[in-house]
C-alpha positions in Angstrom: 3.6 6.6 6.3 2.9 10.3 6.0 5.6 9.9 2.7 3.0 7.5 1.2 0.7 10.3 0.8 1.8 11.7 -1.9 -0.9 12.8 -4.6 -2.0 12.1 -8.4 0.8 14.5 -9.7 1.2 15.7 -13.6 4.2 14.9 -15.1 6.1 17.9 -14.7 6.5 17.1 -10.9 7.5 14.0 -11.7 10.6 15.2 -13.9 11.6 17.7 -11.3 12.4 15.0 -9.4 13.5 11.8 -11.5 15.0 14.4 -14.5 16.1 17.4 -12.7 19.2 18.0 -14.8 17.1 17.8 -18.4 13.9 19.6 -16.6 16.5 22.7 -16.0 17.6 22.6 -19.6 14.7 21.9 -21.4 13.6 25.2 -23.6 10.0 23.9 -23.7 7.3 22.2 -21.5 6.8 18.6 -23.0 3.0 18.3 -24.1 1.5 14.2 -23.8 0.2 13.2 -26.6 -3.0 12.1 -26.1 -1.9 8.3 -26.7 0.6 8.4 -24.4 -1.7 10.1 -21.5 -4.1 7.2 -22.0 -1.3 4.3 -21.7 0.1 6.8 -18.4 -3.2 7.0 -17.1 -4.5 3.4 -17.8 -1.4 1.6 -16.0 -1.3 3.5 -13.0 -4.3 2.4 -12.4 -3.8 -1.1 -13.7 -0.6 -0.7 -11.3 -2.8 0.2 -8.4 -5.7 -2.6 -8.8 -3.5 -4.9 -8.1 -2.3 -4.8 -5.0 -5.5 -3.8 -3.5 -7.2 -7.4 -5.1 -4.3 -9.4 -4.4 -3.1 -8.2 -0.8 -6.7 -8.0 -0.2 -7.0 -11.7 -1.3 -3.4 -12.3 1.2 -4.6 -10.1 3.7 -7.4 -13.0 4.5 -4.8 -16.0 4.9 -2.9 -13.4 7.2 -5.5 -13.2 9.3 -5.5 -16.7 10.2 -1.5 -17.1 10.1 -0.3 -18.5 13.7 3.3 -17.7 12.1 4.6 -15.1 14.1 6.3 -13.2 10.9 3.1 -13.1 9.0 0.9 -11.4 11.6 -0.8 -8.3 11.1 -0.6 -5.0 12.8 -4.1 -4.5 13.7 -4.7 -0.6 13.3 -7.6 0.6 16.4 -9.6 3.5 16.8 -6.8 5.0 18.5 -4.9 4.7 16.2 -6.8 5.5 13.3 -7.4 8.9 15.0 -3.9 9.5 15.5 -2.9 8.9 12.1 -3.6 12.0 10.4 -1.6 14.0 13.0 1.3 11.9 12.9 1.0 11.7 9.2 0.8 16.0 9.5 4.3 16.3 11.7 5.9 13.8 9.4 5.1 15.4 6.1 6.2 19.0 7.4 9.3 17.6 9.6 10.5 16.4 5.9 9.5 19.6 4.3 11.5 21.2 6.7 14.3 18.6 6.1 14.5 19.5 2.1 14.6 23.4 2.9 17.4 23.2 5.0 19.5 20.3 4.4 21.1 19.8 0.8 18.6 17.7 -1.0 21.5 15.4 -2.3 22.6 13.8 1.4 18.6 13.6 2.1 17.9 11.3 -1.0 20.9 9.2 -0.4 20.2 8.6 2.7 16.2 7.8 2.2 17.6 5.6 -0.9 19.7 3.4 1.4 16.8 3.4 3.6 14.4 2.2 0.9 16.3 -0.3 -1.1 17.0 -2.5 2.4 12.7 -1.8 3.0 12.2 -2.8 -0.6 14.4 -5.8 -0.9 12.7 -7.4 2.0 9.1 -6.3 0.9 9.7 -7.6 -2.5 10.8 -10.8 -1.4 7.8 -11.9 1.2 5.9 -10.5 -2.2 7.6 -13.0 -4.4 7.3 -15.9 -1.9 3.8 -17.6 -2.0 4.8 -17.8 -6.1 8.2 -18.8 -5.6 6.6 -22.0 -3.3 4.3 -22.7 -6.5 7.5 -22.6 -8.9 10.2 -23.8 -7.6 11.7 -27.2 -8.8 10.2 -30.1 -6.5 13.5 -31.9 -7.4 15.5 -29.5 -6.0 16.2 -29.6 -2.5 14.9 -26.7 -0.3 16.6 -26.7 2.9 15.4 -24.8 6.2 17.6 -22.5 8.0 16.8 -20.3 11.2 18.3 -17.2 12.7 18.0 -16.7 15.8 19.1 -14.6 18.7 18.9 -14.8 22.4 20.0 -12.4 25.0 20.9 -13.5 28.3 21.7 -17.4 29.7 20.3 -19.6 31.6 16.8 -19.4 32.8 17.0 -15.7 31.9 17.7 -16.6 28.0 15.5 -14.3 26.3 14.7 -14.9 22.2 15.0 -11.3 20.5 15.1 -12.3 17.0 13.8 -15.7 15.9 13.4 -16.1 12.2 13.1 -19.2 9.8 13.3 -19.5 6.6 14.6 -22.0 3.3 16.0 -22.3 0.1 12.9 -20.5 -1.4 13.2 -17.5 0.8 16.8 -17.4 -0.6 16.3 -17.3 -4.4 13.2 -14.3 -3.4 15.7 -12.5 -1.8 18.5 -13.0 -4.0 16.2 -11.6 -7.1 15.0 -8.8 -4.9 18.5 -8.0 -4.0 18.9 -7.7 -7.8 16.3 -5.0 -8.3 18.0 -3.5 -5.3 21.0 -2.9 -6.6 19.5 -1.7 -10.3 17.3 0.9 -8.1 19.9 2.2 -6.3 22.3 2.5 -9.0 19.8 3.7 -11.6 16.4 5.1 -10.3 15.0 3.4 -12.9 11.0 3.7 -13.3 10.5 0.1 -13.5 12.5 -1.0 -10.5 10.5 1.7 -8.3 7.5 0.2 -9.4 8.7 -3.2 -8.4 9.3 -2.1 -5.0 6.1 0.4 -5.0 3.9 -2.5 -5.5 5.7 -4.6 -3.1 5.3 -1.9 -0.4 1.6 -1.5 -1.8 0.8 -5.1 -1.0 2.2 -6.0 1.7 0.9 -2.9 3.4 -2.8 -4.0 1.8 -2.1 -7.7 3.5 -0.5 -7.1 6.8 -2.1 -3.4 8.4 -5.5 -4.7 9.4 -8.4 -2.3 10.8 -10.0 -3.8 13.8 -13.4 -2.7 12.7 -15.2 -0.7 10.1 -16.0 2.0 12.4 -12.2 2.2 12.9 -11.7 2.3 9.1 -14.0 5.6 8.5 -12.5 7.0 11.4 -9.1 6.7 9.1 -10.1 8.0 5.9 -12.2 10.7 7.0 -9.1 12.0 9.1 -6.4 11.2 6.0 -9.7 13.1 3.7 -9.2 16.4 5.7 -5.5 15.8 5.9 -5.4 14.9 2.1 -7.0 18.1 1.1 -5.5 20.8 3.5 -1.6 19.5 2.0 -2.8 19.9 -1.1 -4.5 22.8 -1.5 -3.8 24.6 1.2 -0.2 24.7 1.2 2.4 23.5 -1.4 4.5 21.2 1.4 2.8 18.0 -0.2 3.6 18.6 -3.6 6.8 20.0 -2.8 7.8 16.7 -0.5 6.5 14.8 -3.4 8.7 16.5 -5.7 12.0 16.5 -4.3 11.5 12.9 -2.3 13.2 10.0 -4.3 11.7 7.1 -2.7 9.4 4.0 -4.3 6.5 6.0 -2.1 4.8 6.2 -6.0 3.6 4.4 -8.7 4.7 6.2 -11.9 4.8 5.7 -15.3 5.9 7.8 -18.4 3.4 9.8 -20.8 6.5 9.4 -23.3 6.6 6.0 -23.7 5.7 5.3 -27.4 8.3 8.2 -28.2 11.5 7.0 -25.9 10.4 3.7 -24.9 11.5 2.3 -21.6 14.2 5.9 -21.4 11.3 7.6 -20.6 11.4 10.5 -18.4 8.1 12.8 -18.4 6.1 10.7 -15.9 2.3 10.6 -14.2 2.5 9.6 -10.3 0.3 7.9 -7.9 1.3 8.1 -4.4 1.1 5.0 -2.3 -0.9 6.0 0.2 -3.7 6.7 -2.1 -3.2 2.6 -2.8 -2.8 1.4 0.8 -5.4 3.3 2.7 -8.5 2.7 0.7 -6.9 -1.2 0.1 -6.9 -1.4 4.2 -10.2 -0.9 4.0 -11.5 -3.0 0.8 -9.5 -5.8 2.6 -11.6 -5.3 5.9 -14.4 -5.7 3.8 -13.6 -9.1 2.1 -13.1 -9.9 5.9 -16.1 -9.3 6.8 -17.7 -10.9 3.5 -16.0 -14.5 4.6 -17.7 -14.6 7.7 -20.9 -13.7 7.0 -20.5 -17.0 5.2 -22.6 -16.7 2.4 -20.6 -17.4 -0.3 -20.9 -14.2 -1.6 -18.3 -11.0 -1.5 -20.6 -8.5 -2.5 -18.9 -5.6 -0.2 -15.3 -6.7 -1.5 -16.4 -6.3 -4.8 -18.8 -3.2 -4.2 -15.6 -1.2 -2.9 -13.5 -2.2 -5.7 -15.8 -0.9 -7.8 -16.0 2.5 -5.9 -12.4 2.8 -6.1 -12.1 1.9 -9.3 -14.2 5.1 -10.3 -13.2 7.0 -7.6 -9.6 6.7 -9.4 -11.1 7.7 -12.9 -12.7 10.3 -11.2 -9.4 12.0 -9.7 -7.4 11.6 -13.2 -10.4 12.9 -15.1 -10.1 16.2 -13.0 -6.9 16.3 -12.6 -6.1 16.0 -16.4 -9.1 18.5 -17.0 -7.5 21.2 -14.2 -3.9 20.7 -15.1 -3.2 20.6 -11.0 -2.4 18.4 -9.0 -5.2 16.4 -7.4 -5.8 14.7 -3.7 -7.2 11.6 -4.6 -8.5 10.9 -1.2 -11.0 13.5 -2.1 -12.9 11.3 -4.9 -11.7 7.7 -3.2 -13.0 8.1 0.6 -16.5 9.1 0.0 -16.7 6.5 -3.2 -14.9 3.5 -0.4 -17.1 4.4 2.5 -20.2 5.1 0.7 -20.6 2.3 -1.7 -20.7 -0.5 0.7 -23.0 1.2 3.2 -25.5 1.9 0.7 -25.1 -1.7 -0.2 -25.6 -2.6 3.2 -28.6 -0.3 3.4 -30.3 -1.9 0.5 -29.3 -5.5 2.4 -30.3 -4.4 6.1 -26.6 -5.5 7.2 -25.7 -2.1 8.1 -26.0 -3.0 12.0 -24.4 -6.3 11.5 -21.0 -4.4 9.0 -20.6 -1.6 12.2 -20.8 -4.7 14.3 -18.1 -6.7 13.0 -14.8 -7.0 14.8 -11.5 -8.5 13.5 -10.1 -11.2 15.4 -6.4 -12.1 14.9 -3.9 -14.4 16.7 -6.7 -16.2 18.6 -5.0 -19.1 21.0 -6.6 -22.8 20.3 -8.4 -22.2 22.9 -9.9 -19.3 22.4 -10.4 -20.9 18.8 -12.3 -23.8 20.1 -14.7 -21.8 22.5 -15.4 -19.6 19.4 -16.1 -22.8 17.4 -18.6 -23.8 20.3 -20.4 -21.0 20.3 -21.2 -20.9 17.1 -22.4 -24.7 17.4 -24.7 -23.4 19.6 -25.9 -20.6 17.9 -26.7 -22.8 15.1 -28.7 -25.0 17.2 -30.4 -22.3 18.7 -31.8 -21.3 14.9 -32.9 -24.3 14.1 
């Protein structure tokens, strides 16, 4: 995920890599207007919002999924602590990559790689509103594809997947975009599959706790900032990688309309790590069972101005900006000043994510609740 890391960028890093050919010929440096800045600005972080509210929303159905396919990785404190050095010798392994190797093979390579990743991401995207949508008088028929290795009492399943009709018509119109991305690069269809990536990482990586979850962004904050501004690999990856790993969208817009090419960039990773953790949050909101999501919508809010934040400095430095400098310590400290005020700060470090639980494991859960209940009363 180290490619998802990519910062808030200005557009002329964005037009070295999606406009190379007219960046080299230009004679001048294309100035935003200041409308165009503001639409720029204002979708990407439209464009961010929501796959952190919806995944987040997905991300709580997912926990209670007893479908094999829709279970989530569960990230631990291992893990989490891990991260930013994998993260580290991933980023400069593909720096290294894109000073040796001709940039050309890399990106066609990483584009074949991408546009299998993003039909599949886009069409479990597309699914829960294809199933509200599609024509009740048309049949859906099931279909499964499965594959076994061995015979006998050694038969082993390695691949065991089912799907329908639905699944089809997702995939067929994710195949679409596909095709239109890899022939064209075109903004909108990396956004398509950037927000399909976005969410489904939001729904389906799940922290275990919310001890792990600082653990995570602190470690990405250090890594975030040393890339940034203390060498020029991250912007330098960001700049020659064509992958949907961004969000972007063109300050020329109400000059060229949808043949824009000047473009402001949001790396994914800005979206997916702080979403991991708002998700955890709304977790942890449903079972205090109050019918409230006060730290869901707390951390929203933090990241919401934690976003303004980084553009507001970025557009006021002219350089580009590691946004997990303004969106960790607005994430993180948000809800625990919440909590604070609340004195559920013991009970938040407390919580642990349960996934997959067996029925019986389920119904011993249930029974001790019972008697907690009792024991209150």
């Amino acid at each position: 995920m180290a490619e998802a890391e990519s910062p808030l960028m200005t557009d002329s890093a964005a037009n070295a890599t999606l406009n190379a050919t007219e960046a080299a010929n230009a004679t001048a440096k294309f100035v935003a207007t200041p409308e165009g800045t503001a639409v720029a600005y204002g979708s990407l972080v439209l464009m961010a919002l929501l796959p952190i509210f919806f995944g987040a929303l997905r991300s709580v159905n997912c926990a209670k999924s007893k479908n094999s396919c829709d279970m989530p990785e569960t990230i631990t404190s291992r893990d989490a602590a891990r991260f930013p050095i994998i993260a580290s010798c991933t980023l400069f392994g593909l720096y290294l990559f894109f000073k040796i190797f001709s940039q050309a093979y890399i990106n066609l390579l990483l584009s074949l790689y991408f546009f299998i990743l993003g039909i599949l991401a886009l069409s479990h995207t597309l699914s829960p509103a294809m199933n509200k949508v599609f024509p009740a008088n048309l049949p859906n028929k099931q279909y499964q594809l499965l594959f076994t290795q061995g015979t006998g009492e050694t038969k082993e399943e390695i691949v065991n997947y089912e799907f329908d009709t639905k699944d089809l018509v997702c995939l067929a119109f994710s195949s679409v975009v596909g095709v239109w991305y890899l022939l064209k690069k075109h903004w909108i269809a990396n956004n398509l599959f950037g927000l399909a990536f976005a969410l489904n990482g939001v729904e389906l990586l799940h922290l275990n706790n919310v001890s792990t979850g600082c653990i995570l962004l602190g470690g990405l904050f250090v890594y975030d900032v040393f890339w940034v501004f203390g060498t020029n690999v991250m912007v330098t990856v960001a700049r020659s990688f064509e992958a949907p790993i961004k969000l972007v969208f063109p300050q020329d817009l109400l000059e060229k309309g949808l043949a824009a090419n000047n473009f402001a960039m949001l790396g994914l990773g800005d979206i997916v790590i702080p979403g991991i953790f708002i998700a955890l949050l709304l977790r942890f909101d449903v079972s205090l069972k109050k019918n409230s999501r006060t730290y869901f919508y707390t951390s929203f809010l933090a990241y919401i101005l934690g976003l303004g934040l980084t553009i507001y400095v970025m557009h006021t430095f002219k350089h580009a900006q590691p946004a997990l400098l303004y969106l960790v310590p607005a994430c993180i400290g948000f809800p625990v000043i919440v909590a604070v005020v609340k004195g559920e700060l013991t009970e938040m470090f407390r919580y642990e994510e349960k996934t997959g639980l067996s029925d019986t494991e389920a119904l011993d859960e249930a029974m001790d609740d019972l008697k907690e209940s009792k024991k209150e009363q």
